[in-house]
LOGU-715562 format. One record per residue (C-alpha): residue in three letters; x negated, y negated, z. Coordinates in steps of 0.25 Angstrom, whole numbers, plus 2048, in hexadecimal, padded with zeros to 3 digits. Each point is the difference from the previous one (the first is absolute). Example, Ala and Ser with C-alpha at 12.3 -4.5 7.8 and 13.67 -1.06 7.14 Angstrom:
<atoms>
<atom code="ala" east="7CF" north="812" up="81F"/>
<atom code="ser" east="7FA" north="7F2" up="7FE"/>
</atoms>
This chain:
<atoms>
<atom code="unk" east="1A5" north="385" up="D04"/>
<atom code="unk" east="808" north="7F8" up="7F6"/>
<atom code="unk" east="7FC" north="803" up="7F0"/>
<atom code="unk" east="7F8" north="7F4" up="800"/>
<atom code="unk" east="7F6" north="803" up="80C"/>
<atom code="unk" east="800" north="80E" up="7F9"/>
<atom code="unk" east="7F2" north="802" up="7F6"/>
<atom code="unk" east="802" north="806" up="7F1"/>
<atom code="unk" east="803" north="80D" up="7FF"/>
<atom code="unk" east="7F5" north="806" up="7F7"/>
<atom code="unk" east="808" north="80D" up="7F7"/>
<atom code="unk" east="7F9" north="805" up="7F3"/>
<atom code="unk" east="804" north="807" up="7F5"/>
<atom code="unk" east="7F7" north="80B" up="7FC"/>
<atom code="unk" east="806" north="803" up="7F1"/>
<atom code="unk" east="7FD" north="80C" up="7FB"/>
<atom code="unk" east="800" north="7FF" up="7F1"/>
<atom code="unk" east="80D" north="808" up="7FB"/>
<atom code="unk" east="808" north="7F8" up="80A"/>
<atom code="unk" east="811" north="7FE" up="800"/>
<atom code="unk" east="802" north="7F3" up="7FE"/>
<atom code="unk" east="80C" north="7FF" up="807"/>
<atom code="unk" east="7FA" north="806" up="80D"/>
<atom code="unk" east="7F6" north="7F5" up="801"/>
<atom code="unk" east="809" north="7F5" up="7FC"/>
<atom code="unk" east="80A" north="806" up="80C"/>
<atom code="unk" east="7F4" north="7FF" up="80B"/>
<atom code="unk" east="7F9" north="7F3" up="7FC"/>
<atom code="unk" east="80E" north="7F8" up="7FC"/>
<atom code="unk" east="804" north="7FF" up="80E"/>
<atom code="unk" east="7F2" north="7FC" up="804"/>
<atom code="unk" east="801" north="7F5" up="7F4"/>
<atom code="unk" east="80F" north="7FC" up="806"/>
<atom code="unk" east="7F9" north="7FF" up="80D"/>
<atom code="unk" east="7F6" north="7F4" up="7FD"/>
<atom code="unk" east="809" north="7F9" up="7F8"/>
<atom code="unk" east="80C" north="801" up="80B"/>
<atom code="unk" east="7F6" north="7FC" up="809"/>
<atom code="unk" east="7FA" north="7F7" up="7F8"/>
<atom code="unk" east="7F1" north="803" up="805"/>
<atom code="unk" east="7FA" north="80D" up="7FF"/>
<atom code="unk" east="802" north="80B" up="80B"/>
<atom code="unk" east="7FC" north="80B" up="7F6"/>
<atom code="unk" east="7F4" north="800" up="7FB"/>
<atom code="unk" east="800" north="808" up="7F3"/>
<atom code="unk" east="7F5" north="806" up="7F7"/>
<atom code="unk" east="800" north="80B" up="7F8"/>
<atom code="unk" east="7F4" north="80B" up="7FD"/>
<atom code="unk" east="7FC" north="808" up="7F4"/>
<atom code="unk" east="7F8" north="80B" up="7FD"/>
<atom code="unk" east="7F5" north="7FF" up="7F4"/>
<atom code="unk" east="806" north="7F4" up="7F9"/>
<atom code="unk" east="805" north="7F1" up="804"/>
<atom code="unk" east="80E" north="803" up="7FD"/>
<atom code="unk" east="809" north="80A" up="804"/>
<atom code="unk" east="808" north="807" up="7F5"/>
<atom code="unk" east="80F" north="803" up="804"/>
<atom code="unk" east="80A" north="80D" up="7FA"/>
<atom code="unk" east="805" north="7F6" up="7F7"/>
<atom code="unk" east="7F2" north="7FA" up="7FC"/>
<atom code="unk" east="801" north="7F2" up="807"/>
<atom code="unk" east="7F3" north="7FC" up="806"/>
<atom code="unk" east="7FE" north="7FA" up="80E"/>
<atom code="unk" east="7F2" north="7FA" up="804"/>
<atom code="unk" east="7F9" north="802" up="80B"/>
<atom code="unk" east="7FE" north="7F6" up="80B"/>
<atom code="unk" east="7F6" north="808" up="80A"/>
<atom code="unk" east="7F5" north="80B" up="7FD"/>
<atom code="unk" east="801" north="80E" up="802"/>
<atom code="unk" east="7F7" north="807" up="809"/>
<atom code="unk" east="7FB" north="7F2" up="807"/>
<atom code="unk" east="80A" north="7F7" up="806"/>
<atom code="unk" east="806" north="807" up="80D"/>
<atom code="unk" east="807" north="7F4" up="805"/>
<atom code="unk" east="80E" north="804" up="801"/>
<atom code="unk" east="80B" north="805" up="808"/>
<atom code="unk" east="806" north="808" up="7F6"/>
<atom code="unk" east="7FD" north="807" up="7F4"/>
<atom code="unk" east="80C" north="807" up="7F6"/>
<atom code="unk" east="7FC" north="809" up="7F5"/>
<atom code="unk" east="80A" north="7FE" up="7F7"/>
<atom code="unk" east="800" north="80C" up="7F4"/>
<atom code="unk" east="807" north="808" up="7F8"/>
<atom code="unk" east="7FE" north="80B" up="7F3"/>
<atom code="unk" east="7F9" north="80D" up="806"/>
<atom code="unk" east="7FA" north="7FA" up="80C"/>
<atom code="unk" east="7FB" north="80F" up="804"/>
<atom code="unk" east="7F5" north="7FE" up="7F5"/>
<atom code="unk" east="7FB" north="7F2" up="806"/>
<atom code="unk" east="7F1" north="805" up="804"/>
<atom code="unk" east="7F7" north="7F2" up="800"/>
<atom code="unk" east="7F6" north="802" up="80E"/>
<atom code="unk" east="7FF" north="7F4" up="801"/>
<atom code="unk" east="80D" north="7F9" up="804"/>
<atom code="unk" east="803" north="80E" up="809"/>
<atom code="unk" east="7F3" north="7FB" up="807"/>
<atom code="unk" east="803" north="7F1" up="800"/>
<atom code="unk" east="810" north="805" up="806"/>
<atom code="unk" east="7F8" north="807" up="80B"/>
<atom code="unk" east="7F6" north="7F6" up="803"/>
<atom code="unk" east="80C" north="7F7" up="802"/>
<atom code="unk" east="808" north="80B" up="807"/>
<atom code="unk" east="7F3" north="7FE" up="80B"/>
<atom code="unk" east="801" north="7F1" up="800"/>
<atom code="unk" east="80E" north="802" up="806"/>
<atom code="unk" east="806" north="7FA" up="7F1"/>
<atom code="unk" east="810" north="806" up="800"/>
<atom code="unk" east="801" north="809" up="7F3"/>
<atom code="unk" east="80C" north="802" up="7F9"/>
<atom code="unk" east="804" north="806" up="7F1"/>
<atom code="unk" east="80C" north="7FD" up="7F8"/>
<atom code="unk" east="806" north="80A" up="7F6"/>
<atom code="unk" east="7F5" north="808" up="7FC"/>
<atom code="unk" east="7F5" north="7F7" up="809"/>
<atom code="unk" east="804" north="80B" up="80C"/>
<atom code="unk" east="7F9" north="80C" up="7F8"/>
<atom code="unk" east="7F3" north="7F8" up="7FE"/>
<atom code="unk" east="800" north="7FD" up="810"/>
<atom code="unk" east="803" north="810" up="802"/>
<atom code="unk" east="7F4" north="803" up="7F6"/>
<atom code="unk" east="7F6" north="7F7" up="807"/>
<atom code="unk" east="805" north="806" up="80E"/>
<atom code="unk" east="808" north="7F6" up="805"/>
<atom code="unk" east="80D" north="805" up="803"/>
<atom code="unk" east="7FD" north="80B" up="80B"/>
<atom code="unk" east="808" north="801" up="80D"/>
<atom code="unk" east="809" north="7F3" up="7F9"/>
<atom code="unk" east="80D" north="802" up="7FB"/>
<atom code="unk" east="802" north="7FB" up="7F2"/>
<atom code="unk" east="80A" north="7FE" up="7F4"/>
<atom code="unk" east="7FC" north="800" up="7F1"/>
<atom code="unk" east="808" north="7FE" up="7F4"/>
<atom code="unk" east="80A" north="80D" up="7FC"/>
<atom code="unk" east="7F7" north="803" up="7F3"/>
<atom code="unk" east="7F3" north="802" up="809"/>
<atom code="unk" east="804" north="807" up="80B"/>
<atom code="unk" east="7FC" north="80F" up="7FA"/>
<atom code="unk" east="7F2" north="7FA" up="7FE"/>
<atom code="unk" east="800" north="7FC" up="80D"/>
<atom code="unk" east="804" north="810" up="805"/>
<atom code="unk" east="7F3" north="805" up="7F7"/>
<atom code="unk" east="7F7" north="7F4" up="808"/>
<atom code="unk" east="805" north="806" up="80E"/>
<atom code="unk" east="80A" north="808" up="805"/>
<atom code="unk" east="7FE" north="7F9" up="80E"/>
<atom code="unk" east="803" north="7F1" up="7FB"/>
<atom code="unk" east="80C" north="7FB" up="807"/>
<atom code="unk" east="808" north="7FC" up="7F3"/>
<atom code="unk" east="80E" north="7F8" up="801"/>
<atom code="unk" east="80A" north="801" up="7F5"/>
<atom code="unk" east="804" north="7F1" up="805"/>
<atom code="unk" east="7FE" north="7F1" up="7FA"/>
<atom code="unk" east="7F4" north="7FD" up="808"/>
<atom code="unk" east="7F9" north="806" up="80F"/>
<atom code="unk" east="7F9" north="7F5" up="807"/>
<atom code="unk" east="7F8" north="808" up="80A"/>
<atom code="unk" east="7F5" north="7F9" up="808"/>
<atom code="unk" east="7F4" north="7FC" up="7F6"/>
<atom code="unk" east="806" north="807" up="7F6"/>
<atom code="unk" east="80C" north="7FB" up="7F6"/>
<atom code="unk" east="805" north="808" up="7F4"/>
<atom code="unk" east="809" north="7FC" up="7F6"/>
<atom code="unk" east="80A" north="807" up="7F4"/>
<atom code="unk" east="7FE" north="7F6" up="7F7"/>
<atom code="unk" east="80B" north="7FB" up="7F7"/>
<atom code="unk" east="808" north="7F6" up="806"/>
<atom code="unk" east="7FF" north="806" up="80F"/>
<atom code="unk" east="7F3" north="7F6" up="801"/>
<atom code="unk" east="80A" north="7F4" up="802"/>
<atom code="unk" east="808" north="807" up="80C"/>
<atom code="unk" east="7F1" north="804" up="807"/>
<atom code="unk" east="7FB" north="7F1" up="7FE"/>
<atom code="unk" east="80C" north="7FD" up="805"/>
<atom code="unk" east="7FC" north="807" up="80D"/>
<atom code="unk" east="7F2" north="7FC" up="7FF"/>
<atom code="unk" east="804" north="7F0" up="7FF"/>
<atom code="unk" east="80A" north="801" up="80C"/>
<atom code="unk" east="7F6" north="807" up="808"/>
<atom code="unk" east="7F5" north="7F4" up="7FE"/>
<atom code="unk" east="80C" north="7F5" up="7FF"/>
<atom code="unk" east="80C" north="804" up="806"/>
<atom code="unk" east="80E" north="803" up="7FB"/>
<atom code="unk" east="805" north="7F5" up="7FA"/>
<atom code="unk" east="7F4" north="7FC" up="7F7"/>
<atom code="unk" east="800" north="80F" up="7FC"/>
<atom code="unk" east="80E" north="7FF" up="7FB"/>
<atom code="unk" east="7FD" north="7F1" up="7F9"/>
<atom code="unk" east="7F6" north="807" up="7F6"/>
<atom code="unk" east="809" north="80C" up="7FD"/>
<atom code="unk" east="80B" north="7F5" up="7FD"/>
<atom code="unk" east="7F8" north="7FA" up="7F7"/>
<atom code="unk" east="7FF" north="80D" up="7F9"/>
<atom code="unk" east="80F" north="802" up="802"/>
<atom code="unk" east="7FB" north="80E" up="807"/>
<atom code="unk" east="80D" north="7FF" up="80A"/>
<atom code="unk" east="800" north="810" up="803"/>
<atom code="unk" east="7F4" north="802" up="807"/>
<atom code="unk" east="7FC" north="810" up="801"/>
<atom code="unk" east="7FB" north="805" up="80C"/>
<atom code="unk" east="7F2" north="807" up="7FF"/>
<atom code="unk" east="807" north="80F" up="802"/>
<atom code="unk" east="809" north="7FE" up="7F4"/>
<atom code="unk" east="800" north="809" up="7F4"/>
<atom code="unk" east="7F9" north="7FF" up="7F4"/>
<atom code="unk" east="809" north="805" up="7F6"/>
<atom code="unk" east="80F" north="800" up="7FF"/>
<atom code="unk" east="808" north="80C" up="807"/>
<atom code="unk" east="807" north="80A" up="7F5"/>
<atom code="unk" east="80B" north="7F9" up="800"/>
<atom code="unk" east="7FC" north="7F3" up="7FA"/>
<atom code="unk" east="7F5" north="808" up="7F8"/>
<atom code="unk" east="80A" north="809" up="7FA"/>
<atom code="unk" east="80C" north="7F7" up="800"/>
<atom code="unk" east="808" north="80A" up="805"/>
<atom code="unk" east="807" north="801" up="810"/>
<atom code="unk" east="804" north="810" up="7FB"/>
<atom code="unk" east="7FE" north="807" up="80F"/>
<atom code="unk" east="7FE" north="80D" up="7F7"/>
<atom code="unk" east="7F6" north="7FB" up="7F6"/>
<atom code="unk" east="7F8" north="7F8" up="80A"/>
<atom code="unk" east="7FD" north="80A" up="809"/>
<atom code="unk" east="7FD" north="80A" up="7F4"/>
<atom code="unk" east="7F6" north="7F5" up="7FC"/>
<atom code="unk" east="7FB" north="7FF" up="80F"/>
<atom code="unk" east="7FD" north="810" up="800"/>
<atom code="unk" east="7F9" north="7FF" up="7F2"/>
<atom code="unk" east="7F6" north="7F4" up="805"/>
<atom code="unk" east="7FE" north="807" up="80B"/>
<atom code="unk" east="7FC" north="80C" up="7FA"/>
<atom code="unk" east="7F6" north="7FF" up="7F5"/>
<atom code="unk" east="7F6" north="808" up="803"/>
<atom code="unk" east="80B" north="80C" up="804"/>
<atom code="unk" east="80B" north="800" up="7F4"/>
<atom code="unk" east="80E" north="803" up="805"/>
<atom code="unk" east="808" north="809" up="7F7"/>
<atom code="unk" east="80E" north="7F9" up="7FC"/>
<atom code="unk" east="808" north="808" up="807"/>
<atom code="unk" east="7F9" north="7FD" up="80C"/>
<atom code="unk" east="802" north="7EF" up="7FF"/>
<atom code="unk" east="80E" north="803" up="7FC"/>
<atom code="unk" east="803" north="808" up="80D"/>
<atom code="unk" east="7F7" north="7F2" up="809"/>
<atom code="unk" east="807" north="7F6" up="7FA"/>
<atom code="unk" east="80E" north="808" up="803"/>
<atom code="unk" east="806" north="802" up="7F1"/>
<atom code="unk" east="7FF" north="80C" up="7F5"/>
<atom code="unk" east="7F4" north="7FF" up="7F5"/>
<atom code="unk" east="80A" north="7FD" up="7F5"/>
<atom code="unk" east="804" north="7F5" up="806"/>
<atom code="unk" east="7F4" north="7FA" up="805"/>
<atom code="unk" east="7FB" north="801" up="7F2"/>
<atom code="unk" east="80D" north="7F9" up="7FB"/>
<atom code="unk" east="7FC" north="7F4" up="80A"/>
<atom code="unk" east="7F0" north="801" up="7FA"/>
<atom code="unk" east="807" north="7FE" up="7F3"/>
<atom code="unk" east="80A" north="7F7" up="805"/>
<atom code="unk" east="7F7" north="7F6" up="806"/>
<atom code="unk" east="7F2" north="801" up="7FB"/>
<atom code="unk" east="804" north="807" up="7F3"/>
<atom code="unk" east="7F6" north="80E" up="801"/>
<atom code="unk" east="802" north="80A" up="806"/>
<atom code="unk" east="7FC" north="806" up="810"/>
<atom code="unk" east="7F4" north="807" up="7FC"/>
<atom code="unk" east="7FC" north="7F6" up="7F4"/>
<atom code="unk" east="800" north="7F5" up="80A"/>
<atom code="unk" east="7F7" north="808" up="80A"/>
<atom code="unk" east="7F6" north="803" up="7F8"/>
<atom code="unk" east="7FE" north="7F2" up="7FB"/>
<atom code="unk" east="801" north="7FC" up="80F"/>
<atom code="unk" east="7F3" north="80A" up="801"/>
<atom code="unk" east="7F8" north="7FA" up="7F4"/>
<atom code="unk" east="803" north="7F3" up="804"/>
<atom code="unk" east="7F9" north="804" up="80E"/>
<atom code="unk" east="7F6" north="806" up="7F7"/>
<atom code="unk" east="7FC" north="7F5" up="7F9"/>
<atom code="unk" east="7FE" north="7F8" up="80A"/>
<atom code="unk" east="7F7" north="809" up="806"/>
<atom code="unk" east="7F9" north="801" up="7F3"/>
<atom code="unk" east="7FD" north="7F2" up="7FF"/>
<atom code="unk" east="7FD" north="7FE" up="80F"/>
<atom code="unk" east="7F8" north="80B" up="805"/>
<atom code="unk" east="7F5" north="80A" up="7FB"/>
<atom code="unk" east="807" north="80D" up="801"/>
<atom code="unk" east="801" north="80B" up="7F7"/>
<atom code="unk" east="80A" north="802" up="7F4"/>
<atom code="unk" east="801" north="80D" up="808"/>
<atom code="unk" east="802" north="7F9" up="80F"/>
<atom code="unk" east="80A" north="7F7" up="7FB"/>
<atom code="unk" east="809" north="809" up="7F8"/>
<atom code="unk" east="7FF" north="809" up="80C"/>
<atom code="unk" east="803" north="7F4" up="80B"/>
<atom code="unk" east="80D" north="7FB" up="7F6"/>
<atom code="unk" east="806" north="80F" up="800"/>
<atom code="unk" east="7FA" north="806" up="7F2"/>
<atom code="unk" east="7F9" north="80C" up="800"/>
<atom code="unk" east="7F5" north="800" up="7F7"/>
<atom code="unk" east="7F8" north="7F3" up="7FA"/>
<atom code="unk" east="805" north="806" up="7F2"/>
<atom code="unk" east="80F" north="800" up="806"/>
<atom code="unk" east="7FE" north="7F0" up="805"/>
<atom code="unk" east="7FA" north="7FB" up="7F4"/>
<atom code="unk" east="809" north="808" up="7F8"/>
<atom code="unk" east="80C" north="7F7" up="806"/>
<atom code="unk" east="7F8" north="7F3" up="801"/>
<atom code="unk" east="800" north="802" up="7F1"/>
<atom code="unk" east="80F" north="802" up="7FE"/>
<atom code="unk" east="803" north="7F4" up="808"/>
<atom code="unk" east="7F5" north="7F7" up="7FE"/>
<atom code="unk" east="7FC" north="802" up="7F2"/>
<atom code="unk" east="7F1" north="801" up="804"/>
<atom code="unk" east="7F6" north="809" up="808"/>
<atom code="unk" east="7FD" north="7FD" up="80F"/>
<atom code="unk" east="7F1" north="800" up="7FC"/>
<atom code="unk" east="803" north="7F2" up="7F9"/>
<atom code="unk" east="806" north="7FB" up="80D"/>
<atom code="unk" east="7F3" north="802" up="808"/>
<atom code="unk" east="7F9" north="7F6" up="808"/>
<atom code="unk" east="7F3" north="7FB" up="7FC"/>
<atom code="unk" east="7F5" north="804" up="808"/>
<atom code="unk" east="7FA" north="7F8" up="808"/>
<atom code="unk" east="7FB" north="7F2" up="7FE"/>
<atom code="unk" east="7F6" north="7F4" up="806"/>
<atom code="unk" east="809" north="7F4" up="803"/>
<atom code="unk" east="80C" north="802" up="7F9"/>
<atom code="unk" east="80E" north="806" up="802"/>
<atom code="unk" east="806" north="7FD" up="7F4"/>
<atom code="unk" east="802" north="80D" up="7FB"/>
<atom code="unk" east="80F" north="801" up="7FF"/>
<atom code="unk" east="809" north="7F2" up="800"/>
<atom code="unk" east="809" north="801" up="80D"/>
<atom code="unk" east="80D" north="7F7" up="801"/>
<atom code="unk" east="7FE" north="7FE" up="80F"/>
</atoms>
């Protein structure tokens, strides 16, 4: 069937508000490029709200709402695009309305932090799924069972999951060559000058090499030992002897390369983990110092302190709210 004997493709956007801009303009560009390359519409784009007429982005921009939430079930897909502390997002209604169009056979799909608002409605069982790198502990608190990917995007059967950022151009990409074959899909990256298109299973984050700018076969694979192994400090002595050298000089290479020394840098590795914890999940002060290697709360918030200047308490997610997941600005 050739793309003009082929019906519009009906895709909305269900913007919840809090959203990251960039995320949304990645997945409904390409659709945009589509038409106009096109030059008639084979995507037919609208875009939901929750409460109000517009939908209010991370960075405060406002898109309208073309279609009503809760009525209109005419589409083939619907993305939840969010973003903040999506864990809080708590509205009955749009859970029910994502339901009620799981039933009418709509394809579901989320974006950045969209995939934790379809695993809180129940949506995402026995489907594997990716979300953005930020969310993926809130996702371990909704079920230990969900089949999370740390990949770009999963398209698995009605289900389709994004990271967010700028991996929505890379899972359109896919998306349009599925509906209009490879050489039309390749047309609209071009016109976003998107040459390198990512595969769906590729990384979210950049390996410890580019992250660290440092190719030190010593001092990557202490850093490798640290990250996985948060919850279980390992003494210096003990990362010295894995990554093959003596602790004095793998503490000159700390110092050498990332200006702090072996321990220093491990324990802000661990409060980093902490604080994303804190901001995206509903443990404990007293389960997260415990699951990032400190052994009381008093000890964790003790350290938080040093290095962050302020108490964990003031990095704690609000609790939940109706409509909203603008809690916390997100760059993805």
């Amino acid at each position: 069937m050739t793309m003009e004997q082929l019906g519009a493709f009906r895709i909305g956007f269900l913007l919840i508000d809090g959203f990251a801009l960039m995320s949304y303009a990645s997945a409904v560009e390409p659709l945009r490029a589509a038409n106009l390359l096109a030059d008639r519409t084979v995507y037919d784009i609208r875009h939901l709200t929750v409460g109000d007429a517009h939908g209010i982005s991370s960075s405060g921009s406002m898109v309208a709402a073309s279609a009503q939430l809760g009525r209109d079930v005419d589409f083939d897909l619907v993305l939840v695009v969010a973003g903040g502390d999506p864990g809080t997002f708590a509205d009955e209604r749009v859970f029910n309305w994502l339901r009620q169009l799981a039933r009418h056979g709509v394809r579901l799909g989320g974006v950045s932090g969209g995939p934790v608002i379809l695993a809180l409605a129940g949506l995402m069982e026995g489907r594997r799924m990716t979300v953005h790198w930020e969310h993926a502990p809130t996702l371990a608190e909704i079920s230990p069972a969900l089949m999370v990917e740390r990949t770009l995007y999963v398209m698995d059967r009605d289900r389709i999951t994004c990271a967010g950022g700028t991996a929505p151009l890379d899972m359109m990409h896919a998306l349009i060559n599925v509906h209009h074959g490879p050489a039309f899909a390749r047309q609209v990256s071009d016109w976003f000058m998107h040459t390198e298109i990512r595969p769906s299973g590729g990384p979210q984050r950049a390996g410890l090499v580019e992250r660290y700018g440092t190719n030190d076969p010593a001092l990557i694979q202490a850093i490798e030992m640290m990250e996985n192994h948060v919850a279980d400090p390992l003494e210096l002595a003990q990362l010295a002897q894995l990554s093959g050298i003596g602790p004095r000089q793998l503490n000159r290479l700390f110092r050498q390369k990332l200006g702090r020394s072996t321990m220093t840098f491990y324990r802000e590795l661990r409060l980093g983990k902490a604080g994303n914890l804190l901001t995206q999940s509903t443990l404990s002060l007293t389960e997260i110092a415990l699951a990032t290697g400190f052994a009381n709360s008093a000890h964790f918030s003790t350290a938080f302190r040093d290095v962050f200047g302020r108490a964990p308490s003031s990095l704690r997610a609000r609790p939940p709210q109706e409509g909203t997941g603008r809690a916390k600005t997100q760059l993805g």
